[in-house]
DOSEDO-615146 format. One line per 5 residues: number of its first residue (from 1); their letters; for each residue x, y, z of C-alpha. Coordinates in Angstrom, 1 decimal, decimal comma, padded with zeros to 4 digits. Each point is the difference from the previous one (the first is absolute). Last residue first. Layout:
BEGIN
NUM	A	X:Y:Z  ...
end
This chain:
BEGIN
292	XXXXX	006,5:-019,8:-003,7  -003,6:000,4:000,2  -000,8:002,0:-003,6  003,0:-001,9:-001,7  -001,3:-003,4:001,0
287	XXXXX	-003,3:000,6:-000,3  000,7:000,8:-003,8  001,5:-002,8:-000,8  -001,6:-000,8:-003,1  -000,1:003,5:-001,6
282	XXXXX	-002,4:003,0:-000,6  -002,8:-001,6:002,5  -003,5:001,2:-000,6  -002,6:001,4:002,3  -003,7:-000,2:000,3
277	XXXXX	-001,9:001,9:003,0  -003,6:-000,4:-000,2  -002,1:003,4:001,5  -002,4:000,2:002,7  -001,7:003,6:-000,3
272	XXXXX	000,3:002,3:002,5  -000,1:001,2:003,7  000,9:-003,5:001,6  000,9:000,9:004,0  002,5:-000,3:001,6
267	XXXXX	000,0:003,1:001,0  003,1:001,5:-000,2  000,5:-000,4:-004,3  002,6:001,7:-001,8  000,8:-002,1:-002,5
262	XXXXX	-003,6:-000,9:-000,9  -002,5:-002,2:002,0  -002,0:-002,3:-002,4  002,1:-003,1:001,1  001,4:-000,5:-003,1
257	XXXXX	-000,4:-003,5:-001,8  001,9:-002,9:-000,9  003,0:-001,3:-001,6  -001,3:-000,1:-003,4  002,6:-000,8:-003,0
252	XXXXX	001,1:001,7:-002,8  000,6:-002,7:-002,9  -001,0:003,1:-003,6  -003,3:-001,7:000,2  -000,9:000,6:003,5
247	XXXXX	001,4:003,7:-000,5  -002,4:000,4:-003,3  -002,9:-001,2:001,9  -000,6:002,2:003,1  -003,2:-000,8:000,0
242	XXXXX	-000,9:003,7:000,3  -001,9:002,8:002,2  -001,9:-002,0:003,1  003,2:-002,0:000,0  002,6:003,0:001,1
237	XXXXX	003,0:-001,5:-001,7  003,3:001,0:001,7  003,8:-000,3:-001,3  003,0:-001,4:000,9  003,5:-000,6:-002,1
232	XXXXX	003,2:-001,5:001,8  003,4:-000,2:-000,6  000,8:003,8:-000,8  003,5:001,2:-000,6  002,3:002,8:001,8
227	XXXXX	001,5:002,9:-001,7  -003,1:002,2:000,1  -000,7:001,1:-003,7  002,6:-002,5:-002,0  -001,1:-002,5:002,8
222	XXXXX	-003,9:000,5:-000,6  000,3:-000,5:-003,5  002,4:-003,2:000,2  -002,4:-001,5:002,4  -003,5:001,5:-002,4
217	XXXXX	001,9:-001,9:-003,0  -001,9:-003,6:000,1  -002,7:000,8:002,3  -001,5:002,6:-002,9  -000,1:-002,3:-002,6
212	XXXXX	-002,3:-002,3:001,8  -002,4:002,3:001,5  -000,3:001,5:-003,8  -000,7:-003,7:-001,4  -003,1:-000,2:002,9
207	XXXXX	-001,2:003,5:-001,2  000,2:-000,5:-003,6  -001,5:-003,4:000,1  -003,2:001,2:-001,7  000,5:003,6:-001,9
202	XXXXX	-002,6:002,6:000,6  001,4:003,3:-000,1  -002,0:002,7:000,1  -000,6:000,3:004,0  004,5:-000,2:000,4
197	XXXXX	001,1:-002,8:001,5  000,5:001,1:003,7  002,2:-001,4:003,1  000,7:001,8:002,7  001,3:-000,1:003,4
192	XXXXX	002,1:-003,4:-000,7  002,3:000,2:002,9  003,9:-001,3:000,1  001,7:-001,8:002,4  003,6:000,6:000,7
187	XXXXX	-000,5:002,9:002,5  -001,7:-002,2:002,5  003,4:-001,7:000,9  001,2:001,3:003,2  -003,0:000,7:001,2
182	XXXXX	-001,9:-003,2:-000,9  003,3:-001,9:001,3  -000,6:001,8:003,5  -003,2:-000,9:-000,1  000,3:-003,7:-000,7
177	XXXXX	-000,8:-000,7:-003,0  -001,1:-003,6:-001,9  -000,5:001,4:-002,9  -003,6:-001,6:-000,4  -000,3:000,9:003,6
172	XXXXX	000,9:003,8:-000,5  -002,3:-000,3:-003,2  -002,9:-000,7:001,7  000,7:002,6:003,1  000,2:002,5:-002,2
167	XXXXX	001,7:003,1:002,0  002,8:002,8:-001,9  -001,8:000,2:-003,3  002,1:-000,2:-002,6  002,1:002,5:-002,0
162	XXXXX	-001,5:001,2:-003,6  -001,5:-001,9:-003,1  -001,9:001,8:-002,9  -001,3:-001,3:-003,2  -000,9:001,1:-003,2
157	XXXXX	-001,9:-001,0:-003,2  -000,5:000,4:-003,9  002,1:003,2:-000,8  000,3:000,7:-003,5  003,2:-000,9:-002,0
152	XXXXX	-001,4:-003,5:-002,0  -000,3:-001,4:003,9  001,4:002,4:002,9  -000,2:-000,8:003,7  001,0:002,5:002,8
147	XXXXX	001,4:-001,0:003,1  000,6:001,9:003,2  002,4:-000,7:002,7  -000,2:001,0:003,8  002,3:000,7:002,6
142	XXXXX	-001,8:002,2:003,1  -003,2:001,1:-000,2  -002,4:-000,5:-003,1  -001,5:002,9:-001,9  -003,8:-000,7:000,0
137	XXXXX	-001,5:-000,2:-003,7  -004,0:-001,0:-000,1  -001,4:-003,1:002,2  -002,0:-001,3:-003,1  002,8:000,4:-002,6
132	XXXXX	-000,9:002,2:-003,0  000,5:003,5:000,5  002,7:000,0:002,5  001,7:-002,9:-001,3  000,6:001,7:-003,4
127	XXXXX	001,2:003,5:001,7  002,8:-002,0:001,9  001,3:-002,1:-002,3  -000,1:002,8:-002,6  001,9:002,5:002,7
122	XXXXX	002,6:-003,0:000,8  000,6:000,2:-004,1  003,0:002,6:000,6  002,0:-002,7:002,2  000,2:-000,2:003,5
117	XXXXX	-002,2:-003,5:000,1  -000,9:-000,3:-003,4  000,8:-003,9:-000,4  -000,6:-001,0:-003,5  -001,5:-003,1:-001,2
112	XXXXX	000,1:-000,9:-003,5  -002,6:-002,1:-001,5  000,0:-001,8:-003,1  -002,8:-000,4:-002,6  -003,4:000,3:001,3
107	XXXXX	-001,4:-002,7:-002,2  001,2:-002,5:001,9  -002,0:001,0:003,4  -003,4:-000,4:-002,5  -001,5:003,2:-000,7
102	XXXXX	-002,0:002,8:001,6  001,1:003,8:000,1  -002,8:002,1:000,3  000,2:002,7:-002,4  002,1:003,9:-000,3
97	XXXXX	002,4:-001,9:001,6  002,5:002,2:002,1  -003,3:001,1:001,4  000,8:003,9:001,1  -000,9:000,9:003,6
92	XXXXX	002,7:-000,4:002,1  -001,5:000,6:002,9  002,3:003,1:002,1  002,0:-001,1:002,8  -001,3:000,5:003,3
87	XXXXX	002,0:003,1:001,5  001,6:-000,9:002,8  000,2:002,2:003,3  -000,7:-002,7:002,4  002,7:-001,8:-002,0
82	XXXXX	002,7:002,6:000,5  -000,8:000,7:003,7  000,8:003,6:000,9  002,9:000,1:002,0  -000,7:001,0:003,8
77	XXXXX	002,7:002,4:000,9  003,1:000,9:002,7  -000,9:-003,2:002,2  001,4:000,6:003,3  003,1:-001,8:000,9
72	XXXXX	000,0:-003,5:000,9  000,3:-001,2:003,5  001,1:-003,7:000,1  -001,8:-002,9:002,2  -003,3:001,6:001,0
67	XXXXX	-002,0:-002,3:-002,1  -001,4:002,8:-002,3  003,8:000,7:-000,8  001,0:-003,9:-000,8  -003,1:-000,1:-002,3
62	XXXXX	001,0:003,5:-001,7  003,6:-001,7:-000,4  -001,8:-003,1:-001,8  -002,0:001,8:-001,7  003,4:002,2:-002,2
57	XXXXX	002,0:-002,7:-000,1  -002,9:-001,7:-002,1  -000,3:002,9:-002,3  004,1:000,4:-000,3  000,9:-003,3:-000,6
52	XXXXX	002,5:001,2:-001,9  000,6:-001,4:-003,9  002,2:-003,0:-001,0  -002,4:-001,8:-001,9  -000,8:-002,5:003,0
47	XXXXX	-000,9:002,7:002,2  002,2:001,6:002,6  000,6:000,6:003,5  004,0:000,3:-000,1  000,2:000,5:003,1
42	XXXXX	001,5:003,8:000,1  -001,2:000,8:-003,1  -004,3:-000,9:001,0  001,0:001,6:003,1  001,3:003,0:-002,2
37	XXXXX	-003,4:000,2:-002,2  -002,3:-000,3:003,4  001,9:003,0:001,5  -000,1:002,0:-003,2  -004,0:-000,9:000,1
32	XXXXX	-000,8:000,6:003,7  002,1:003,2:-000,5  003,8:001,0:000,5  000,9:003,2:002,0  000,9:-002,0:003,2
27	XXXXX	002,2:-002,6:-001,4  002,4:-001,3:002,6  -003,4:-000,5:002,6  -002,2:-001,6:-002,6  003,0:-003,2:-000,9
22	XXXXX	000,4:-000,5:003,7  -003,8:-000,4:000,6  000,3:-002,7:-003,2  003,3:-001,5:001,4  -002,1:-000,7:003,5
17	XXXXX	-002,5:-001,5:-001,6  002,8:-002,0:-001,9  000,8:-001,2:003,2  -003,0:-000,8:001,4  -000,8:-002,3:-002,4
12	XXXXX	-001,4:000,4:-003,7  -002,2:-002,2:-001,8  -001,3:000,8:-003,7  -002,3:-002,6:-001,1  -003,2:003,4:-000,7
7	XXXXX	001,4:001,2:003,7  001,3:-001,8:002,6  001,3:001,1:003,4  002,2:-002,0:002,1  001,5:-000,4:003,9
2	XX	-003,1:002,4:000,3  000,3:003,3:002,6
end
């Protein structure tokens, strides 16, 4: 048997293991997810806003099973996958302006940003990006904020950002990481997924000023969601597609390239397009709190 076994930056020793097998014999009845729920009690597993770890409880004591170190009962029922089973949302199909909106960035009069996230204009958010954004709506995984920008009270632009990617090797060494810091502090990044000024709208500076606005409360959004902050933005530019001008005038800054592989690469292999990765700092120190 390991000394250790680590799974997703959670290590356990034998002893735990052996609290784990423990915790199955005295509960006979429960299933793989009551059992998960009361480990996540017992220890204290949880996430920064105070709720259970219950989905990551729940791999890492089907990874300890398939490893022969615990016996887990027998799975009582498959659960249907909630995003397999997604409906795409429907296009919103009405122009908010009846014309093409094109005037100088002062002429637009002030903007107010809203963010929708769990509120009852998510289903505008998500209808608007489906029909115009390139890559169409995909519900993001795991915590995630959505933006909607309004100028004279019709929507002009929105944005998405969710958790970051888990390997980038160029902004690992910009950081300065180690691994273990990476996953112990990957959840205070934040990812732009999406970015679209709506097709009518045709505003210069908009997008650049929108960047801008954005950085300055998405910290205090994310924490009133999540109950943690966000010290560092990232985003990709695929260079075949864009210029990527609005983020190199709003001071993001390049820190290289993807390697082409995806997250869950095994080949080593490239097997898509070569994108830039450009991040921005929320605050000065910002290696310092993401290393300490």
């Amino acid at each position: 048997m390991p000394a250790e076994f680590t799974y997703r930056g959670k290590t356990v020793n034998q002893e735990e293991i052996a609290f784990i097998r423990e915790l199955i014999a005295c509960n006979p009845g429960l299933s793989r997810r009551r059992l998960s729920a009361k480990l996540c009690a017992e220890w204290n597993w949880v996430q920064a806003n105070g709720h259970p770890r219950d989905m990551v409880c729940r791999g890492f004591m089907l990874e300890l099973h398939r490893a022969g170190l615990i016996e887990l009962p027998a799975r009582r029922f498959v659960p249907l996958n909630p995003l397999g089973q997604r409906v795409k949302p429907e296009p919103e199909l009405n122009l908010i302006w009846e014309k093409s909106r094109e005037c100088a960035f002062s002429e637009l009069g002030p903007i107010e940003i809203g963010q929708v996230r769990r509120t009852p204009e998510e289903k505008l958010f998500n209808r608007l990006m489906q029909a115009h954004h390139y890559l169409g709506y995909t519900q993001p995984v795991g915590e995630h904020l959505k933006y909607v920008y309004y100028a004279q009270g019709q929507p002009v632009a929105l944005m998405a950002w969710s958790s970051s990617p888990r390997h980038l090797g160029a902004r690992d060494r910009f950081i300065g990481w180690s691994a273990e810091k990476r996953r112990a502090k990957i959840h205070l990044l934040a990812y732009n997924t999406r970015f679209l000024i709506l097709p009518w709208i045709h505003v210069p500076h908009l997008a650049s000023h929108l960047l801008a606005r954005t950085a300055r409360i998405i910290s205090v959004d994310w924490e009133n969601l999540y109950h943690h902050p966000i010290h560092l933005l990232e985003t990709f530019i695929d260079p075949e597609r864009f210029k990527g001008t609005c983020y190199r005038a709003a001071n993001w800054i390049l820190v290289g390239m993807t390697t082409g592989r995806g997250k869950d690469d095994q080949t080593n292999r490239a097997n898509r397009s070569l994108k830039e990765l450009l991040v921005y700092p929320l605050c000065r120190d910002f290696q310092k709190k993401l290393c300490a």
